[in-house]
N, C-alpha and C positions, 0 to 999 in steps of 0.2 A: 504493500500500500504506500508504503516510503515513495514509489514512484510518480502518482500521483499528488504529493505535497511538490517534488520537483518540477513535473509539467505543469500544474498550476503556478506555482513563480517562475516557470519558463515561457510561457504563451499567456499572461493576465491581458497584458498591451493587447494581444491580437484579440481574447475574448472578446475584450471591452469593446473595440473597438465598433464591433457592427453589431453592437445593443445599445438598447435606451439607458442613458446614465442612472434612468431609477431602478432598472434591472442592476448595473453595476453594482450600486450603491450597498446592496444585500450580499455582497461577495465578499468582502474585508472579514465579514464576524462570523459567513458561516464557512470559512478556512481556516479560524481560528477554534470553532465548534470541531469540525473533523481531524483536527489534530490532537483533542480535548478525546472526544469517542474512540480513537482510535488505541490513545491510549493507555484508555480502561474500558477498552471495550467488552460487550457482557453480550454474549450472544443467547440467551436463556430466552428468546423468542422465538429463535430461530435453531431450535436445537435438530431438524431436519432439514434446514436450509444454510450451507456455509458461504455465506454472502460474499466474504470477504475476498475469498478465492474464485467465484465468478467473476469479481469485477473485474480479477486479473484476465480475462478472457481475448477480451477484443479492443481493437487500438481506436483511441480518439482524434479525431478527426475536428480543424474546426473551418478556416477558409476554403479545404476541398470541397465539404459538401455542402457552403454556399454555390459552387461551380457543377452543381449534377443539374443536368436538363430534362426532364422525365415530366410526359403530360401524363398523370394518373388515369385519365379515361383510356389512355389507348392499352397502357401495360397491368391496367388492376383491373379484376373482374371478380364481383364478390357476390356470394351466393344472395346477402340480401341488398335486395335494389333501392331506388331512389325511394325512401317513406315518405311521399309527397313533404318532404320538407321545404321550408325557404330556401336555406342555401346546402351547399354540400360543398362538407369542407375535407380537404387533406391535410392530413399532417407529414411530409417526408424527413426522415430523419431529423426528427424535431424541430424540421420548421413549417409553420401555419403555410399553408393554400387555401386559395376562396374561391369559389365557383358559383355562380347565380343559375339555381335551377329553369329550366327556360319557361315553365309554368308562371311562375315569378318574375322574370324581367321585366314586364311594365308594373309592375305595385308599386306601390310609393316607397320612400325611402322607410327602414324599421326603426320602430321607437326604443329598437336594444340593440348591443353591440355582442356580435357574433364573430370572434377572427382571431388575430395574431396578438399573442403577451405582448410586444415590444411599441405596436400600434395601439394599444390599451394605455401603456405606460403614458405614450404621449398626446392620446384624446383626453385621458380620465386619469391626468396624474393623483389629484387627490382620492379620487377612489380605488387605485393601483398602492398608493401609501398608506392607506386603512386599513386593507386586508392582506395582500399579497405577503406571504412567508408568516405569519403573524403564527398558522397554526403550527407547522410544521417546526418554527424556528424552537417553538415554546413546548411543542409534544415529542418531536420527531426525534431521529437518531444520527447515527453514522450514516445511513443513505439518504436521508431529506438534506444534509450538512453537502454532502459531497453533490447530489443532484446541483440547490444552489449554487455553488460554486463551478459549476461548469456549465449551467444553462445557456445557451443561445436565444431562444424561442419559446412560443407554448402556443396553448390556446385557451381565449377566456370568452366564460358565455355571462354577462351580465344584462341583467333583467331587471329596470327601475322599478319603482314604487309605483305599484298597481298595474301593473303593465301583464296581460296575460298573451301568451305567447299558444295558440291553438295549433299549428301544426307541429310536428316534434321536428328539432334540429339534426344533422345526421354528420359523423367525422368517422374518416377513414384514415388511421393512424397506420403509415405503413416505413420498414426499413430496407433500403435497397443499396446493396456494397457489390463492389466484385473481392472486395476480402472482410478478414471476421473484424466486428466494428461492433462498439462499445457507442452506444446515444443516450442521452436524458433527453424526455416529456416530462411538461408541466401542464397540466389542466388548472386551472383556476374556474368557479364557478361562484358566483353571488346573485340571489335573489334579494331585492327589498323587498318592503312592507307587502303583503297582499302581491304579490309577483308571482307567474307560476309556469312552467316550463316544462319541456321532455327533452330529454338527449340520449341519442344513443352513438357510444363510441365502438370500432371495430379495429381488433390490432390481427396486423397481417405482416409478414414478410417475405420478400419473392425469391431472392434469391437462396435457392435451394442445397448451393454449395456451399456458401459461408456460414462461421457462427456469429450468430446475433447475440448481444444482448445490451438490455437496454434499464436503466432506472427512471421511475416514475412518480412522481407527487402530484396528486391531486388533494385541493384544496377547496369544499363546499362552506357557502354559506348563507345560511337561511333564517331570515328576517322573521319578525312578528307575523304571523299566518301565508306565509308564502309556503307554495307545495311546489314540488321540483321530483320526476320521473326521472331514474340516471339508470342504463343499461350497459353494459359493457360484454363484449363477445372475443375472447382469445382463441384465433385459427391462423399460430402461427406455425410454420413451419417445425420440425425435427431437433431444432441445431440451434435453437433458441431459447435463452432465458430471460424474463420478466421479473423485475422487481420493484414491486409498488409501495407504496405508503400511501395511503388517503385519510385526510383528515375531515372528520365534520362539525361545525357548528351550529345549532338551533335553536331559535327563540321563543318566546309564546305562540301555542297555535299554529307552528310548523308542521310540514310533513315531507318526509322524506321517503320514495320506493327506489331501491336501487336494487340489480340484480345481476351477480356475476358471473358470465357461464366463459368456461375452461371447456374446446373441447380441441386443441390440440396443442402439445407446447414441445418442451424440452427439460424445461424447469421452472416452476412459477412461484413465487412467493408472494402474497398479500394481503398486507395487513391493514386494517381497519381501527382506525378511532373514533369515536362517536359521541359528543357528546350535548347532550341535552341539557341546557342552561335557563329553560324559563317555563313557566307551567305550560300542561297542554300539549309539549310539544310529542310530536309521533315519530318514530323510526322502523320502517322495516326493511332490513338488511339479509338477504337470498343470496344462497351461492348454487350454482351446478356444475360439476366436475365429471366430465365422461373419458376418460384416458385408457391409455392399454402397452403395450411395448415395456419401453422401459423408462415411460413420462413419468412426472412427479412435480406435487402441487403442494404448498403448504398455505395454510390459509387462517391468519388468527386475528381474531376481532376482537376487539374492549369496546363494550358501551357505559357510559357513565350518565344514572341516572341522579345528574347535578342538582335538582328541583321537585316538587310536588306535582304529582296528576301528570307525570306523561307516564309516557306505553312506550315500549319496543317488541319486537319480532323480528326473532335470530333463526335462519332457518337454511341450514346447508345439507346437500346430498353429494353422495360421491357413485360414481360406479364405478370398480375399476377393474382391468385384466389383467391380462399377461404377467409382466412385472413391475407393473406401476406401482406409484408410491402413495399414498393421501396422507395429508395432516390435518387436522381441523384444532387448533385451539379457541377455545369462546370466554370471555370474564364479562360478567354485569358485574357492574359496581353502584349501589344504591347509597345514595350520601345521609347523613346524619338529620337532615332535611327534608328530604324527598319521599314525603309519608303522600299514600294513597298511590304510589307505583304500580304499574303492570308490564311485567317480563318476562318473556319467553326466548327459549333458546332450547332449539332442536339440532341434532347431528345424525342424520344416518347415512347408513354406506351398507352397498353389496359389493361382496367379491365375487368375480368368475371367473378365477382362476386358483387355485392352492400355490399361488406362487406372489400374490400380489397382496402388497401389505398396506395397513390402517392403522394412525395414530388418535385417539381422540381425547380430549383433554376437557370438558365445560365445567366450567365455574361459576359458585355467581359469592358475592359480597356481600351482605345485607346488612346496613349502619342504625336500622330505623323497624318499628312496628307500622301494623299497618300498609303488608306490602301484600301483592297478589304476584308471587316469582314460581318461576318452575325454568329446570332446567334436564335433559337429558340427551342421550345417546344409545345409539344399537350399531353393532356390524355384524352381517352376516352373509351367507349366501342366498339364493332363489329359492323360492317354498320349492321342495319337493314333492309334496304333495298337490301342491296348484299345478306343476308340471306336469304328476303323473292325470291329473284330473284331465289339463288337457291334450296331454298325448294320448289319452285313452279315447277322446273324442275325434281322433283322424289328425290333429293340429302336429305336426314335425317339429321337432324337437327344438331347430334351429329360430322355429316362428314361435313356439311356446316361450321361451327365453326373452327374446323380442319384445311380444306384448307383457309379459312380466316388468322388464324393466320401463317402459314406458308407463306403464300404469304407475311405476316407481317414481320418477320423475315427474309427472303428470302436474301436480302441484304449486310445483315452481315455475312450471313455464303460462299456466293458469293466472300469477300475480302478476303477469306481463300486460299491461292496459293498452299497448299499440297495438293493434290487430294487423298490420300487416306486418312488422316483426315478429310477432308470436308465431303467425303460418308460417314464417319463413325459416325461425327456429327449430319451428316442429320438424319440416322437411330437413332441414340439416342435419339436427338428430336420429331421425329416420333413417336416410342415409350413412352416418356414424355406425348404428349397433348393424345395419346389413354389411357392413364394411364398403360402402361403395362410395366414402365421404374422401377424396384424393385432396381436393380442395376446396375452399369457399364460394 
């Protein structure tokens, strides 16, 4: 990791240089934060995931891949298509693309900004100074530290005070190298007052010969009763790791639906913070994890119930084969305060294979009377006896299996409120358990 303290006081000048000064400006304290994490760093989060030896993976890159020319419509083709959104945005190796769906080019200008961290910084400096790092600087670790400090780009969806946004926004986050390349993404998301939103992001990577991997921070925050829909869908290649932080903040009267589906990687790790800060507020936090080979996902969420009268719903599923790997960690934390809470947190997982392993781990906290908490977990294999039930009625063994798991799944992809994502998910999955899923 010593190496990267070098390239960062070797290339700061050239960072800096093609970013907004207020992006800079966050760079001094969190290089002095990842030299702080580094070392005493505690990896008891990530005890299935060695972070620190991925990052050594792939080389960073920062004026070459301002110089890649790549129009994503003609080289990306993703299995879900345009969701009548306003714009459809790309992200190539960490930096923002904008495209005006052609449905949408005569509407009038949008009452929210949708597009590039560095064009944010300079439309809406003081609202780029309010939020941006505020969560990650103050929650986050060695990978929120070290993202900052190398960022180029992101992309930020902000959404004024009362502003409701009816069709859902769409980003195709994709990395494209001819060698293995290391990239930071930043998502930034804020809702104001009564503000309310859908986004769904998809991480893709093309080229099939290099290793990828990439570190990512997302940063929500949601205002007194703004609701905000956040999807995310991971199909990326073999040769590829992913490692996230997202952080969230909520106010009175919030709502938060976000859902995470994993269905191809190399290594993924993501963690979740959560934290509800005023009454009222709502969280529900969905994972789905369909893997096989020898992929591997870790996935561990803290919600913190900071206040009185909110709700969460924690609810992950894993299926996995061959030699894949799952982890699921989950902690509620209910504060000394937050009497009249409601909290759930679910973990199940099948195996289908005797070769393929599960970690699972849920917790919960409880500081206060007056709660309504439940927390658990199962791992297991396919009912055998549903099986034999219906292979005894003419159904093949390969299709009894199938509709098993999908009945398994069924649930999560049920909390998805876009309708033409959800079909599109289904078929994907679909696709997946027949083995006929090559790409997106």
């Amino acid at each position: 990791m010593k190496r990267y303290i070098d390239l960062f006081r070797e290339k700061k000048i050239i960072i800096d240089r093609f970013c907004n000064p207020l992006l800079n400006f966050f760079r001094k304290k969190a290089f002095e934060n990842f030299q702080k994490f580094l070392f005493c760093y505690n990896s008891k989060d990530y005890n299935n995931t060695h972070i620190t030896a991925f990052l050594g993976i792939g080389k960073m890159e920062f004026e070459e891949l301002l110089k890649v020319k790549i129009d994503p419509h003609i080289v990306f083709c993703c299995g879900i298509p345009y969701l009548n959104s306003y714009i459809q945005h790309f992200v190539l190796n960490g930096y923002c693309l904008s495209y005006k769906i052609k449905k949408y080019e005569q509407k009038k200008s949008f009452n929210f900004f949708s597009g590039s961290l560095n064009k944010f910084a300079e439309q809406y400096p003081n609202v780029f100074l309010k939020y941006y790092n505020k969560q990650s600087d103050f929650k986050g670790d060695i990978l929120s530290a070290f993202n900052t400090m190398f960022i180029q780009d992101g992309y930020v969806l902000y959404i004024p005070k009362n502003v409701i946004v009816e069709d859902p926004i769409q980003l195709n986050s994709m990395i494209s190298w001819n060698v293995n390349l290391l990239v930071n993404k930043r998502i930034l998301i804020i809702l104001e007052e009564r503000a309310q939103a859908k986004l769904f992001v998809c991480d893709h990577t093309i080229n099939n010969e290099s290793f990828f991997s990439f570190v990512q921070v997302v940063e929500i925050y949601l205002e007194k009763q703004a609701v905000f829909d956040f999807y995310e869908l991971e199909k990326n290649t073999k040769k590829t790791i992913r490692l996230t932080q997202s952080f969230v903040s909520q106010m009175d009267g919030s709502k938060l639906t976000t859902s995470t589906i994993t269905l191809n990687n190399f290594i993924t790790q993501n963690k979740y913070i959560v934290d509800l800060n005023s009454e009222c507020a709502e969280s529900n936090i969905h994972g789905l994890t369909i893997i096989d080979e020898k992929q591997k996902i870790d996935n561990f969420v803290v919600i913190n119930h900071n206040a009185p009268k909110c709700s969460s719903n924690s609810i992950h599923k894993y299926v996995l084969d061959d030699e894949s790997v799952g982890s699921f960690s989950g902690k509620i934390t209910v504060a000394n305060n937050a009497c009249k809470t409601k909290a759930y947190q679910s973990n199940r997982n099948i195996l289908s294979s005797d070769t393929c392993q599960m970690y699972s781990n849920p917790q919960l906290e409880i500081n206060v009377d007056n709660v309504d908490c439940s927390h658990g977990a199962s791992t297991g294999y396919l009912d055998e006896l549903a099986l034999f039930y219906m292979r005894s009625r003419g159904i093949p063994n390969n299709d009894a299996n199938y509709l098993l798991k999908l009945a398994f799944i069924s649930d999560i992809l049920k909390e998805i409120k876009m309708k033409e994502l959800k079909n599109q998910l289904q078929l994907l999955v679909n696709k997946y358990f027949k083995k006929k899923l090559t790409k997106c």
